[in-house]
C-alpha positions in Angstrom: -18.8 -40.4 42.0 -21.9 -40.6 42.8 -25.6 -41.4 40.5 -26.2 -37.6 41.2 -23.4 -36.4 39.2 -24.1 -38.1 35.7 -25.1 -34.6 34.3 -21.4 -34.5 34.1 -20.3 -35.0 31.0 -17.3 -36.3 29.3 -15.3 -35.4 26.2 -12.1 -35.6 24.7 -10.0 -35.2 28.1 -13.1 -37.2 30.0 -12.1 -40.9 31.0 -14.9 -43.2 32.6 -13.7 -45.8 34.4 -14.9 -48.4 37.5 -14.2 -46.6 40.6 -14.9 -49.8 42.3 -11.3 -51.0 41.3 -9.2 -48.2 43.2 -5.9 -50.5 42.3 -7.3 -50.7 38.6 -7.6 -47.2 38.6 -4.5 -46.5 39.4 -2.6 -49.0 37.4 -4.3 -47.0 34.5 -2.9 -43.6 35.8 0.4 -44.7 36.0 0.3 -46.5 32.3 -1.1 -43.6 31.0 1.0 -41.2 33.0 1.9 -38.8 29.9 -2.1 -37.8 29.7 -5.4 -37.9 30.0 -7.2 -40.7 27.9 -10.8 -41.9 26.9 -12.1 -45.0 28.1 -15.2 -46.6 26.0 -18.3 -46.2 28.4 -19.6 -49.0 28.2 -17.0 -50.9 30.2 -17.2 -48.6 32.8 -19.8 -48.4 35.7 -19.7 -44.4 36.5 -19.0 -41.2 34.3 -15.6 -40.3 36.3 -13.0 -37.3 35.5 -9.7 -38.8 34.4 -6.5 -38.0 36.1 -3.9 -36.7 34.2 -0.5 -37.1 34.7 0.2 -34.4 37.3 -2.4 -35.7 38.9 -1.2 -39.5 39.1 2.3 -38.2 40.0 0.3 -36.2 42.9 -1.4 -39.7 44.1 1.9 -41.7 44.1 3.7 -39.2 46.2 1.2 -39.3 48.8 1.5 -42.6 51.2 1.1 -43.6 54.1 3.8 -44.9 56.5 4.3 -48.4 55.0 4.5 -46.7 51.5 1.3 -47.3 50.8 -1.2 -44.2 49.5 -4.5 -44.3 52.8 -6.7 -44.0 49.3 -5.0 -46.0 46.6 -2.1 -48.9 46.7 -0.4 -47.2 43.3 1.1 -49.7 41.2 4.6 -49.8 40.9 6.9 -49.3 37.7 9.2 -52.1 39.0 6.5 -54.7 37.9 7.5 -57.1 35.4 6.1 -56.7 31.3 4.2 -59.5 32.0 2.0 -58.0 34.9 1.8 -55.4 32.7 0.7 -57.0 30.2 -1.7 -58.8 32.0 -3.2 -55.2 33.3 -3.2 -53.5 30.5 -5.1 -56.1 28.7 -7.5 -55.6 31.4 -8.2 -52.1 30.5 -10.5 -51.0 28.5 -9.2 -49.4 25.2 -8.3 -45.6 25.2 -6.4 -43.1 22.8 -3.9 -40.6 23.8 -4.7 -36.6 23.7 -2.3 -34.4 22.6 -1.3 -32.4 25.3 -1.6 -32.7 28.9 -2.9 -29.5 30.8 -6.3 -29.4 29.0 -9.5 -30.3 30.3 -13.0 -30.8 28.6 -16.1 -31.2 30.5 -19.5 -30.4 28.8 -17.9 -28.9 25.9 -16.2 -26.6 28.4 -12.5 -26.0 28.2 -10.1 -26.1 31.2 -6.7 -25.2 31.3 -4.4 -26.5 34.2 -3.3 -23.3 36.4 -1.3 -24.5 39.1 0.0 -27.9 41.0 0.2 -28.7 44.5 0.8 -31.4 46.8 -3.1 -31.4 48.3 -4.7 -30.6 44.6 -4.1 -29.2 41.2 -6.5 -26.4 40.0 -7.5 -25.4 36.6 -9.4 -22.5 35.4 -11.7 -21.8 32.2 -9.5 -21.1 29.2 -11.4 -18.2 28.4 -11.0 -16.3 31.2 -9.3 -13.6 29.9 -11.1 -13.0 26.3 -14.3 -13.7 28.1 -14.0 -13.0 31.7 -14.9 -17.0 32.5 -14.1 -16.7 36.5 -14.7 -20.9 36.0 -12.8 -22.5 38.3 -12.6 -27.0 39.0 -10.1 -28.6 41.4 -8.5 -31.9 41.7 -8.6 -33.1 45.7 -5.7 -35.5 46.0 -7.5 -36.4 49.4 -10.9 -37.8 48.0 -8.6 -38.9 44.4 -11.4 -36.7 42.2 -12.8 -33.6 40.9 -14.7 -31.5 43.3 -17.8 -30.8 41.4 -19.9 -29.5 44.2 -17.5 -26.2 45.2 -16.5 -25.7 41.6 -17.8 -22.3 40.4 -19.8 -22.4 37.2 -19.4 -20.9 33.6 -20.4 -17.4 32.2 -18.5 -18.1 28.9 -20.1 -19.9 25.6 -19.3 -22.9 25.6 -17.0 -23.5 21.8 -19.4 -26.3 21.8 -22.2 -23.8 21.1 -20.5 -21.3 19.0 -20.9 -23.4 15.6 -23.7 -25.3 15.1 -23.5 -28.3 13.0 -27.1 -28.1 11.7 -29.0 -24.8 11.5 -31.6 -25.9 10.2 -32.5 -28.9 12.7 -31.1 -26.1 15.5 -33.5 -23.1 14.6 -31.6 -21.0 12.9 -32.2 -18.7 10.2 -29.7 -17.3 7.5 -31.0 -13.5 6.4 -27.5 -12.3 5.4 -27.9 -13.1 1.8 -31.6 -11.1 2.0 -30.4 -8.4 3.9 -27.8 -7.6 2.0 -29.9 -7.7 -1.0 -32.2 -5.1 0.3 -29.6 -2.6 1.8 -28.0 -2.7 -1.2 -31.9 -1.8 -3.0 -32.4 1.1 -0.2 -28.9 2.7 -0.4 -29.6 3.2 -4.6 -33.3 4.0 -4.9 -33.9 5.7 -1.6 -32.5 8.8 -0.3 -33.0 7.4 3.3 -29.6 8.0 6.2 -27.4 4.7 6.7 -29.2 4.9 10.5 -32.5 4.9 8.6 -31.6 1.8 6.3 -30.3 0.1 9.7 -34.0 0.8 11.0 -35.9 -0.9 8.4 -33.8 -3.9 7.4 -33.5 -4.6 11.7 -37.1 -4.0 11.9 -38.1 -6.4 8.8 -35.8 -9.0 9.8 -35.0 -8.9 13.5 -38.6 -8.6 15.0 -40.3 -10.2 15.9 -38.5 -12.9 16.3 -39.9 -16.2 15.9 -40.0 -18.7 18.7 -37.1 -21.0 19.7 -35.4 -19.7 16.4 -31.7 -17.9 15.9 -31.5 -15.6 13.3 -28.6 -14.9 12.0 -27.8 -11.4 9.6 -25.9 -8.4 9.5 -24.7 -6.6 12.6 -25.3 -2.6 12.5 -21.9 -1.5 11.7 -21.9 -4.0 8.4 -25.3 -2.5 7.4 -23.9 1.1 8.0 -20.5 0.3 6.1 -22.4 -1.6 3.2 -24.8 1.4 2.2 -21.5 3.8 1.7 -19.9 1.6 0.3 -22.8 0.7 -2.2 -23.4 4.2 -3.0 -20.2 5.1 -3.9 -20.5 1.9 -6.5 -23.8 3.7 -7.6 -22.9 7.4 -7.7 -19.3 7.5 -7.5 -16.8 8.9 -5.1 -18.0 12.6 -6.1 -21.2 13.6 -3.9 -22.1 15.7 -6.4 -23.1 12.6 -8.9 -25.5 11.5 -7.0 -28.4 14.6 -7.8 -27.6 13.3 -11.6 -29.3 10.0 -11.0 -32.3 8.4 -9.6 -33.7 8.8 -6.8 -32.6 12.6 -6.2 -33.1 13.7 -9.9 -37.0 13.5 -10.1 -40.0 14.5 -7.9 -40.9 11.7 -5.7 -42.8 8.8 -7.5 -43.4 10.7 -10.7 -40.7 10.1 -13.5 -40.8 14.3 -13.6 -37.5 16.4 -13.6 -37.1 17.8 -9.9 -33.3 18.7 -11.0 -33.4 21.3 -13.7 -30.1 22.9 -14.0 -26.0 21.9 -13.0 -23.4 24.2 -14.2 -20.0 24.4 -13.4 -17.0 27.0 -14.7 -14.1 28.2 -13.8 -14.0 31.6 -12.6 -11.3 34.5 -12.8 -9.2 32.8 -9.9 -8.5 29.9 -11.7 -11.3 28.1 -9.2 -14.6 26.1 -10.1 -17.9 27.6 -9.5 -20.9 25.6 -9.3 -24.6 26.3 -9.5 -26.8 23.7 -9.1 -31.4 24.5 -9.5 -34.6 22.8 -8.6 -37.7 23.5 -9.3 -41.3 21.1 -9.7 -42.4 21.4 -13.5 -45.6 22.0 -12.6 -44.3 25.6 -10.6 -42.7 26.8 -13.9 -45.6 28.3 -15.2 -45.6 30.7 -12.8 -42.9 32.6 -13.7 -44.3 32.9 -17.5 -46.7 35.5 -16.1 -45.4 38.9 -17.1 -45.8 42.1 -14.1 -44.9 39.4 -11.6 -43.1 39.9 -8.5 -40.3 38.1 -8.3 -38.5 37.8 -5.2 -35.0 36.7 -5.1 -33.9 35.7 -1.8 -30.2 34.4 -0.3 -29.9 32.0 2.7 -27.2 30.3 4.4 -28.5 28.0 7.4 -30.2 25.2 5.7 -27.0 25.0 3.0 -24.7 21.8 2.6 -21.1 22.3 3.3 -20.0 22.2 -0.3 -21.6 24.9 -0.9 -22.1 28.9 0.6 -25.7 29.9 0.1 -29.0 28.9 -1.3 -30.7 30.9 -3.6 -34.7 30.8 -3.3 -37.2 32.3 -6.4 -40.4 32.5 -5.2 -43.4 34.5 -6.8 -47.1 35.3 -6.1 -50.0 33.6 -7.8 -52.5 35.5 -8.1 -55.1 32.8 -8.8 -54.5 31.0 -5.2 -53.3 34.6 -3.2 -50.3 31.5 -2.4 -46.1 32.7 -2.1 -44.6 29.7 -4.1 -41.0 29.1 -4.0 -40.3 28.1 -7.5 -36.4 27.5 -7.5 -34.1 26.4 -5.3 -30.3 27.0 -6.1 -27.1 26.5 -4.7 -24.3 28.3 -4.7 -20.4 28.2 -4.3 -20.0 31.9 -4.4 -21.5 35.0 -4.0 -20.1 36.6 -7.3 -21.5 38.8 -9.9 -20.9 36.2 -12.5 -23.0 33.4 -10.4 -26.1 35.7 -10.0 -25.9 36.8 -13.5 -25.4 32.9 -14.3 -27.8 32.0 -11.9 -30.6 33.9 -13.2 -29.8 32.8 -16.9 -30.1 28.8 -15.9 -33.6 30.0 -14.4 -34.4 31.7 -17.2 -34.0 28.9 -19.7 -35.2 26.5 -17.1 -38.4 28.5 -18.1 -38.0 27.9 -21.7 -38.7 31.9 -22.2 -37.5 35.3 -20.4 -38.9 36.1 -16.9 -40.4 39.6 -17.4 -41.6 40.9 -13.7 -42.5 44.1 -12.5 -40.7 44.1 -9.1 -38.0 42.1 -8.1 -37.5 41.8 -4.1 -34.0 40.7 -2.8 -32.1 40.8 0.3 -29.2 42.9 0.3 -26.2 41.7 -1.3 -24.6 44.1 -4.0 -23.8 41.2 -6.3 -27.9 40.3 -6.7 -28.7 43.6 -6.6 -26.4 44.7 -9.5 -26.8 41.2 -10.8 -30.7 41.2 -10.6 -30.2 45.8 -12.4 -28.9 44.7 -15.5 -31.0 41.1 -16.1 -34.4 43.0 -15.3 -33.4 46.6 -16.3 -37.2 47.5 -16.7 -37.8 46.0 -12.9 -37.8 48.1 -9.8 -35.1 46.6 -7.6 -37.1 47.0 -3.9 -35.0 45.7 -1.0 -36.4 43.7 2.2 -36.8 45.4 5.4 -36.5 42.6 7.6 -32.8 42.2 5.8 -31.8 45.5 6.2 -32.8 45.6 10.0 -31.0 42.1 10.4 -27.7 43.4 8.7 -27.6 46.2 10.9 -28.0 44.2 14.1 -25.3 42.1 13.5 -22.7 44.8 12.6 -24.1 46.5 16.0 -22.9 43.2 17.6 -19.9 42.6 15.9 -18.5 46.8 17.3 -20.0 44.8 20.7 -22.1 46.9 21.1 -24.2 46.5 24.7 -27.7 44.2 23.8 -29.8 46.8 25.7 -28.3 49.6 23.4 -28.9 47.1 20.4 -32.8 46.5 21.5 -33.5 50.4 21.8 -31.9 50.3 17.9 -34.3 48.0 16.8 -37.4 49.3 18.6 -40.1 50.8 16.1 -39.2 54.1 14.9 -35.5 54.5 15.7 -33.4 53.1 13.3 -36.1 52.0 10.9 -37.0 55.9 10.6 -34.4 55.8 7.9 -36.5 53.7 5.7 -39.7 56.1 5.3 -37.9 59.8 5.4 -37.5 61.2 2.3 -34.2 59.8 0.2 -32.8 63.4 0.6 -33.1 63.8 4.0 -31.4 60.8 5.3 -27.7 62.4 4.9 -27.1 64.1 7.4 -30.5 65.0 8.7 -32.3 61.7 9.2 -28.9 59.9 10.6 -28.5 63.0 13.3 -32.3 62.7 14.1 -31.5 58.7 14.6 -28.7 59.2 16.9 -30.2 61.6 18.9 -33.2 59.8 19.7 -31.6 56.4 20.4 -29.3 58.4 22.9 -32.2 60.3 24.6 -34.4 56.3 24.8 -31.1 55.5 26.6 -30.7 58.1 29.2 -34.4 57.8 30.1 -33.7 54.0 30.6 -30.1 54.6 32.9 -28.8 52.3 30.0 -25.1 53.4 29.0 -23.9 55.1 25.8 -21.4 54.4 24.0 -20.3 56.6 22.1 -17.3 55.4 20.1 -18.5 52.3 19.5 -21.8 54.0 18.2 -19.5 56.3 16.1 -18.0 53.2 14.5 -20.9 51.8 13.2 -22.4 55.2 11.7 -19.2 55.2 9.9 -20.1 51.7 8.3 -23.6 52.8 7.8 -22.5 55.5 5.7 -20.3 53.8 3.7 -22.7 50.8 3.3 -26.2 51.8 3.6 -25.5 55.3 1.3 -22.9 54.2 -1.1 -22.3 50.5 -1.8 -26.0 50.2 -1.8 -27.9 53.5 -1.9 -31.2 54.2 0.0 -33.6 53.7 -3.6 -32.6 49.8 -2.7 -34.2 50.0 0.9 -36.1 53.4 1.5 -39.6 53.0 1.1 -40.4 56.8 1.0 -43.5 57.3 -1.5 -44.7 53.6 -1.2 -47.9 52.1 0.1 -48.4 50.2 3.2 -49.9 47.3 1.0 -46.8 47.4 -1.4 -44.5 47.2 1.4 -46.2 44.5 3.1 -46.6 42.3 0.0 -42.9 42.8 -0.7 -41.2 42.0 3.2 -43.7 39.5 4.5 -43.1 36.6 2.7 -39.2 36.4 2.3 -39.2 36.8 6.7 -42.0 34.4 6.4 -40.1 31.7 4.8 -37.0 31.9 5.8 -38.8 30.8 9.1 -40.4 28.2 7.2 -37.3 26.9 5.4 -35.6 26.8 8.6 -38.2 25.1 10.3 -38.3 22.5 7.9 -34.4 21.8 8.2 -34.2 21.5 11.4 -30.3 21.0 12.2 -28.1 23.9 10.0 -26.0 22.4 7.1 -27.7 19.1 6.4 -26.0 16.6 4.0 -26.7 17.2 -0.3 -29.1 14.4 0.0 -31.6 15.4 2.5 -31.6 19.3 1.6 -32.7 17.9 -1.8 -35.8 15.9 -0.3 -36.3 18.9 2.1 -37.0 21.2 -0.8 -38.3 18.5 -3.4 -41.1 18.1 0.0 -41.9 21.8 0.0 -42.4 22.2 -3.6 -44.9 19.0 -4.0 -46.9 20.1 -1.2 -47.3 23.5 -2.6 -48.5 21.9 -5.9 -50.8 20.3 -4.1 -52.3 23.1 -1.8 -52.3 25.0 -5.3 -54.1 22.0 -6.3 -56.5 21.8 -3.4 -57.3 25.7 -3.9 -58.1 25.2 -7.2 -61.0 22.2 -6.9 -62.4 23.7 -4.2 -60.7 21.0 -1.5 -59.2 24.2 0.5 -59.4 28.0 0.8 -56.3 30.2 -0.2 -55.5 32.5 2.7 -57.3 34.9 4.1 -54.5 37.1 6.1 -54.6 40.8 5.5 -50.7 41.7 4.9 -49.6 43.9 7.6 -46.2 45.3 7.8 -45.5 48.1 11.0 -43.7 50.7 9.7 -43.0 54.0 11.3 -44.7 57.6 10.7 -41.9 59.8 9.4 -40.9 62.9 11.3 -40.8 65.7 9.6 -37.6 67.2 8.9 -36.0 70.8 8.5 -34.7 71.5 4.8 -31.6 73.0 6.2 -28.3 70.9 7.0 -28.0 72.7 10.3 -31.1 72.2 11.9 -32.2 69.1 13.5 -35.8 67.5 14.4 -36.5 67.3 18.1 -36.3 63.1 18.8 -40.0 61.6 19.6 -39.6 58.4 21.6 
């Protein structure tokens, strides 16, 4: 070799020996014919790649006519002891390696990959696990490696993979700190694994100091350490965790956010659970007697343990705000959890709720549920609910969209709500039909009229006798009435499903959704009150339609206006 290749290194399977001495040289191959050995450096004038044993077998069988290799004059293993005696005490000392078809260069590994008479090649021993297309050769023709056509490594070298010193190598130990601090976030914060990930990579990670390896938790180990530290903390029921810090109070106060969990067993030998919210500082709303309550059931924005979410809200009058005092959860849609439900909010309250009106959606459980708690209350249904029931029991007799819209145009099916409660049976559902067919022969859209007859049929059995028109006729009420009671409950369901985002969101982040609505309505209330903002200024406006009039007589039917 030449002075240009001393960047080639030698290790274990590296041999340095005088190239000047070709017979020397190969004396010591075939002495040392069962491998590669080291030779001390500095008895040698070059860094030179040792020939293993294949590779002295490969020399001695290539000669020249008189027996005699063009390159080398190999030794012969006829000598006498004493010539080799004399020659091996002319070598400079060298140790054995176990095995014989490994090669180290740089801290690289080779493994021998096949034999031939004009050279032997070897290949990166990670090739597979790594993908190391590495490749050296042994030219029996020019008795070394050939270094300039070999093909360079893309693995890490093993070499490289442990460092002896991290600390006079750069590197950085955070796995003890990080762990520390997932373990803090997953039990004091109500923050995603993703989210913990975020942080702890972001604090740790970056920026990265200069010429420095840091050295932490991978992602997955993160993700897998805040379940599993969490489940230590709360215990393998979800449920556990809204009994403990963080999820039990209002964020950074040491206030009660959680104010009621109750669970029974119901006539089907099955638990029900109930489980209410509500700031403190909202309670004192529903002290107020000739309030109006509204009592509102959603579905969207509940977790998947559970079937609805139960929202009291009220109106205070001092701030002209809608609060949304409670927020409950539900297994089941019973009579026993609404009666139940409204008992926990009661003594949540630490006295009986006494409103005037109490506003609800239309499910026959609340209503009756909602009749005998607050039997001096008027029960007054919500528009926007009715309509929105309707619509999807059109859709569900598939009944045609176009059809559907001319339905839910102003003054068509809605006419039902502001006729006189006597009228409505058969009078004010003939009138109905009639004009919704006559709106859809003017607009060449089809009728249909068995599926149409199907869904009168549910109306009637619905709409007149499961719940009777005094829970959703409006007949004999004022514009101002109607509009303070239907406005807010459409107007927050938006809201609430705004906030959520994605439907069905895990127990812990509906729990910060609503604890976040209720603190920032304390503090608008708040604001209102000192003079740092202005309560609303929106006139309540709710479109309802002018009633036809209507012939007394069963027979005789009012001429449709469209």
């Amino acid at each position: 070799m030449t002075s240009g290749d001393e960047g080639v290194g030698v290790d274990v399977a590296l041999n340095e020996v005088d190239v000047a001495s070709v017979r020397a040289y190969s004396d010591v191959a075939a002495a040392h014919a069962d491998g590669p050995v080291e030779v001390e450096a500095d008895s040698c004038s070059e860094t030179e790649a040792f020939p293993s044993s294949e590779e002295s077998a490969l020399l001695s069988g290539m000669s020249d006519g008189d027996g005699d290799s063009p390159h080398l004059v190999s030794s012969k293993r006829q000598r006498s002891d004493s010539a080799s005696s004399a020659s091996r005490a002319d070598t400079p000392a060298c140790k054995k390696r176990d095995g014989s078809t490994k090669l180290y260069i740089n801290g690289y590994e080779f493994t021998r990959a096949t034999v031939t008479q004009v050279k032997i090649s070897y290949r990166c021993s990670y090739y597979r696990s790594q993908s190391c297309k590495a490749k050296l050769e042994f030219i029996a023709a020019i008795m070394d490696y050939d270094f300039a056509n070999s093909i360079p490594h893309t693995c890490v070298p093993p070499s490289l993979r442990t460092l002896p010193d991290r600390e006079e190598a750069g590197v950085r130990d955070v796995t003890v700190a990080m762990k520390s601090e997932v373990d803090k976030l997953a039990t004091t914060t109500v923050a995603t694994p993703l989210q913990i990930w975020d942080e702890v990579r972001a604090k740790y990670y970056t920026p990265a100091e200069a010429n420095t390896v840091v050295r932490g938790m991978a992602r997955g180990q993160v993700i897998k350490r805040v379940h599993h530290a969490r489940a230590l903390h709360y215990g393998a029921d979800v449920h556990g965790r809204v009994e403990v810090p963080p999820l039990v109070n209002v964020k950074n106060t040491g206030m009660l956010f959680l104010q009621f969990h109750h669970v029974w067993g119901n006539t089907n030998n099955e638990l029900d659970r109930v489980v209410g919210w509500a700031n403190p500082s909202l309670l004192n709303l529903l002290r107020y007697e000739n309030i109006t309550l509204f009592v509102d059931g959603t579905f969207r924005c509940v977790p998947d343990t559970f079937g609805q979410c139960v929202v009291v809200m009220v109106y205070d009058r001092g701030t002209k705000l809608y609060i949304p005092v409670f927020f409950v959860l539900c297994t089941s849609k019973s009579y026993d959890t609404y009666w139940n439900l409204l008992q926990f909010v009661s003594n949540a309250c630490g006295e009986p709720i006494k409103p005037k009106e109490v506003v609800s959606d239309f499910e026959s459980a609340l209503i009756n549920a909602a009749s005998d708690w607050f039997p001096q209350a008027a029960i007054i249904g919500c528009l926007f609910h009715f309509k929105q029931a309707c619509k999807r029991r059109m859709l569900k007799y598939r009944l045609h969209k176009d059809q559907v819209k001319v339905a839910m145009l102003p003054g068509f099916l809605d006419m039902l709500t502001v006729i006189d409660k006597s009228k409505i049976s058969p009078q004010g559902i003939d009138w109905v039909k009639n004009a919704i067919q006559e709106r859809c022969k003017k607009d060449n859209i089809t009728y249909s009229s068995t599926k149409w007859t199907s869904f009168w049929k549910y109306f009637e059995r619905t709409w007149l006798k499961l719940l009777p028109p005094k829970f959703w006729n409006v007949h004999g009420y004022s514009k101002s009435v109607v509009a303070r009671t239907n406005n807010p409950l459409e107007r927050f369901n938006r809201e609430l499903n705004a906030a959520f985002g994605t439907p069905h969101p895990s127990l812990p982040r509906f729990i910060q959704t609503v604890e976040d609505i209720s603190r920032r309505r304390v503090q608008l209330r708040n604001d209102i009150s000192l003079g740092r903002a202005k309560p609303p200024n929106r006139a309540e406006r709710y479109e309802l339609p002018c009633p036809v009039e209507l012939s007394d007589r069963v027979d005789e039917g009012a001429e449709a206006v469209v």
